[in-house]
N, C-alpha and C positions, 0 to 999 in steps of 0.2 A: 653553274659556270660563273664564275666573280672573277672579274678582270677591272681593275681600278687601278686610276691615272691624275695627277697633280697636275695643272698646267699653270705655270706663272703669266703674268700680262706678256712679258718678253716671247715667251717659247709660241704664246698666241701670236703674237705680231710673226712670227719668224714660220709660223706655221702658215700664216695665210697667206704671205710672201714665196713662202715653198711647195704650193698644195699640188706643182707638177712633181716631184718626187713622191711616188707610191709607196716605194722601197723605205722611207723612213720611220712607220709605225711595225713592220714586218722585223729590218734591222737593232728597235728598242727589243721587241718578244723575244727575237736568240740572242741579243748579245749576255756574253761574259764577261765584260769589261768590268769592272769596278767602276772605274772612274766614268765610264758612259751610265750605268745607274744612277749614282748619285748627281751627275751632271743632268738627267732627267728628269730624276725622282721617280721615275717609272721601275716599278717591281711586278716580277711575273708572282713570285708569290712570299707568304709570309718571312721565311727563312733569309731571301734576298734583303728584305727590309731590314729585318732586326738587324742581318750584319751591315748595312749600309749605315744605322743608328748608333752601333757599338764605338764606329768609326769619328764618329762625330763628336767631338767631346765637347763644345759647346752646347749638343742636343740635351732638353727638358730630361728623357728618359734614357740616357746615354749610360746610367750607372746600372739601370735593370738588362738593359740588351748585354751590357756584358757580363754581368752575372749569368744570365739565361747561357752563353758561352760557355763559360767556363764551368755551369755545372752540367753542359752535356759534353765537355770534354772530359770532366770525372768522371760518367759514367761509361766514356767509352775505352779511358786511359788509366785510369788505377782499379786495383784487387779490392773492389767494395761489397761488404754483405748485401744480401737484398731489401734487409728493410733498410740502408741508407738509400740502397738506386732507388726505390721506390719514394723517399723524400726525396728526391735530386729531383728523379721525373715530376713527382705533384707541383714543387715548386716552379719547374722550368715548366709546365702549363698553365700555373698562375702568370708567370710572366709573359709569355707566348701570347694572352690573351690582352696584358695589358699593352705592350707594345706592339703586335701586329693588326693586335682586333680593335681596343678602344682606344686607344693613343690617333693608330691608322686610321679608321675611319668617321673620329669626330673632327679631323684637325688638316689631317689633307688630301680626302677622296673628294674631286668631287662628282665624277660620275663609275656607278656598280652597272655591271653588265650581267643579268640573271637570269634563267627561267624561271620562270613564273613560280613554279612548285619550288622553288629553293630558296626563293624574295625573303620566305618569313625563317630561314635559319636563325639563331639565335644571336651570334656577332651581328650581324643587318639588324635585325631587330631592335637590339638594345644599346647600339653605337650609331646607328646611319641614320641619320634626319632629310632625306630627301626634299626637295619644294617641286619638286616638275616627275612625272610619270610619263615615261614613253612606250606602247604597247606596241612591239612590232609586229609586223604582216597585222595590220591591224580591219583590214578589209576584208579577209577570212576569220576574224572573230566574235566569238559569241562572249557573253557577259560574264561565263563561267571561265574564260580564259583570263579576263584581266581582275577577278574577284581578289586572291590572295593578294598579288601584290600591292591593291586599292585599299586592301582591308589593312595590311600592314603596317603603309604609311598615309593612312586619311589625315591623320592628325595634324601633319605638316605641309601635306600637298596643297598646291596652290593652281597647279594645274596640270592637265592628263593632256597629254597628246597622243593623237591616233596617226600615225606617220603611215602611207602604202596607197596603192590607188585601188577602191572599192570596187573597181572593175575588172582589176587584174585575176586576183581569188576567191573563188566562190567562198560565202563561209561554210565553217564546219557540217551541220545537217542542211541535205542537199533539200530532200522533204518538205512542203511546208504545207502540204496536202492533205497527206496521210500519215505523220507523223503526229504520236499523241503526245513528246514532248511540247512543256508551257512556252509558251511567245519566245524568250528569254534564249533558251537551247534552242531554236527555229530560227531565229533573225540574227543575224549579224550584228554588231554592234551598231556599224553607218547607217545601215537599215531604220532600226531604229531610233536613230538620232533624226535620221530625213524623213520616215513618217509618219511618228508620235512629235513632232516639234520641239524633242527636246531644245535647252538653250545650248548651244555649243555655237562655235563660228566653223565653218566650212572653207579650209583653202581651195582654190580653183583649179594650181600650176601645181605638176607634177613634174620634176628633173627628174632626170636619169643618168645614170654611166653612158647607157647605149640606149638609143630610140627602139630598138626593136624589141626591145625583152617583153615589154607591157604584150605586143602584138602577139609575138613566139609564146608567151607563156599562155595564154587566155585562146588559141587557136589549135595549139597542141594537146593542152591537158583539158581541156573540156568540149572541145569540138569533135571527138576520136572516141574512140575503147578504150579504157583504163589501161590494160594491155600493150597498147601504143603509145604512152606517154610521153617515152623518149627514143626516136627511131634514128640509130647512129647511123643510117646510110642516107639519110635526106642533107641537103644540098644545105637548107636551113638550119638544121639542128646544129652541123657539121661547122658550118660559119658562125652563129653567134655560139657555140662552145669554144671553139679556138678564140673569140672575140674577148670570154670571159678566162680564158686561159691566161691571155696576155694580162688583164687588170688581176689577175691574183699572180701574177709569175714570183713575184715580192717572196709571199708564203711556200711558194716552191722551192725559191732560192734559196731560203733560210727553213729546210726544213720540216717546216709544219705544215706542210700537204705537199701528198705523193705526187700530185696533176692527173690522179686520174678517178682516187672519189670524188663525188658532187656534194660530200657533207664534209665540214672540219672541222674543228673546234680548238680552242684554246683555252686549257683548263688551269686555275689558277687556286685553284681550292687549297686547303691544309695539307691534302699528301702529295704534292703534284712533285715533281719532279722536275729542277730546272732544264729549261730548254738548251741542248747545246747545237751548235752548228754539226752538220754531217764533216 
């Protein structure tokens, strides 16, 4: 899952001025506008970009995106043998690559949104110079979770951030008794960073959306029966779900969540399919 977003000084200033509208990161993902793309720079995926580029005719690589155009308009619109579609298409994947993969990502991503296992794909790889690593749910992780992405970009990181409160999720192997995995697969990452003394600094404050999730989450799912996880007739579960209903309403309005799975996603990969409004 790669989701990547340009922000100017302006859109910061106007973002942090704005950060009571929810609705406005939800509103970039479905819209269609033309003019709201390129007035953001934000693209859900490669396709959107390249025509946003074509468009621009002062842009650096503005002569390749419309070539890349017009030769998958030949092969959708003229009587072509097959070894010409099949140079159309190799060419329109050379370009495909140079304007959505290494144009886009040396010049104006600056934050990739990934799992772990997808970090080291080969546009990341060989276009994205990352300086900051951020490992999420990083209080349920073990060392094999943030490996690929560490390995990927070591060369340029400057720094790893562990973002989540260590007390919220147990990490991964529950075991550390009788389990004959090494330290490594046993201990959590915060583990040990707190009892081998690695060098890291330790923030103290942990914000939230809502105060009670840290509590709800860490009382439900490890206080009970795996079984009981999530008990839709309790007074609590019932309140902070309508709780979190409301801060995601954004994603329901626009689409991309039904309101009633607990997982979403927002997939931005090569075949995705632009989002449209319902």
């Amino acid at each position: 899952m790669n989701v990547a977003r340009n922000i100017s000084p302006a859109q910061q200033h106007n973002l942090a001025v704005d950060r009571g509208r929810l609705n406005d990161m939800f509103d970039m993902f479905a819209s269609t506008d033309d003019a709201n793309i390129d007035k953001e720079t934000f693209h859900c995926n490669p396709e959107e970009y390249i025509r946003s580029v074509s468009r621009q005719a002062g842009h650096q690589l503005h002569r390749q995106a419309r070539e890349y155009g017009g030769r998958l308009w030949a092969i959708w619109t003229e009587q072509l043998t097959q070894d010409v579609v099949k140079q159309h298409k190799q060419r329109a994947r050379e370009l495909r690559t140079t304007v959505s993969a290494q144009y886009y990502l040396q010049h104006e991503v600056l934050v990739v949104f990934a799992m772990n296992s997808s970090s080291c794909i080969d546009h990341l790889l060989l276009y994205y110079k990352p300086w900051c690593l951020f490992e999420k749910e990083a209080g349920s992780a073990i060392v094999s979770n943030i490996c690929i992405p560490l390995a990927t970009f070591v060369r340029n990181l400057r720094f790893v951030l562990l973002p989540n409160d260590h007390k919220q999720l147990q990490h991964t192997v529950e075991s550390q008794s009788c389990n004959v995995a090494p330290v490594p697969f046993r201990k959590s990452l915060f583990q040990m960073l707190m009892e081998e003394g690695r060098e890291c600094t330790l923030l103290e404050s942990c914000h939230r959306m809502v105060s009670g999730i840290g509590e709800f989450t860490d009382k439900t799912f490890y206080n009970s029966n795996l079984k009981f996880k999530y008990q839709a007739d309790s007074a609590d579960s019932v309140q902070l779900w309508n709780t979190m209903k409301e801060i995601l309403r954004g994603m329901e309005e626009n689409g991309l969540w039904d309101g009633k799975k607990r997982r979403f996603m927002i997939n931005a990969s090569t075949n995705v399919t632009p989002v449209r409004r319902p």
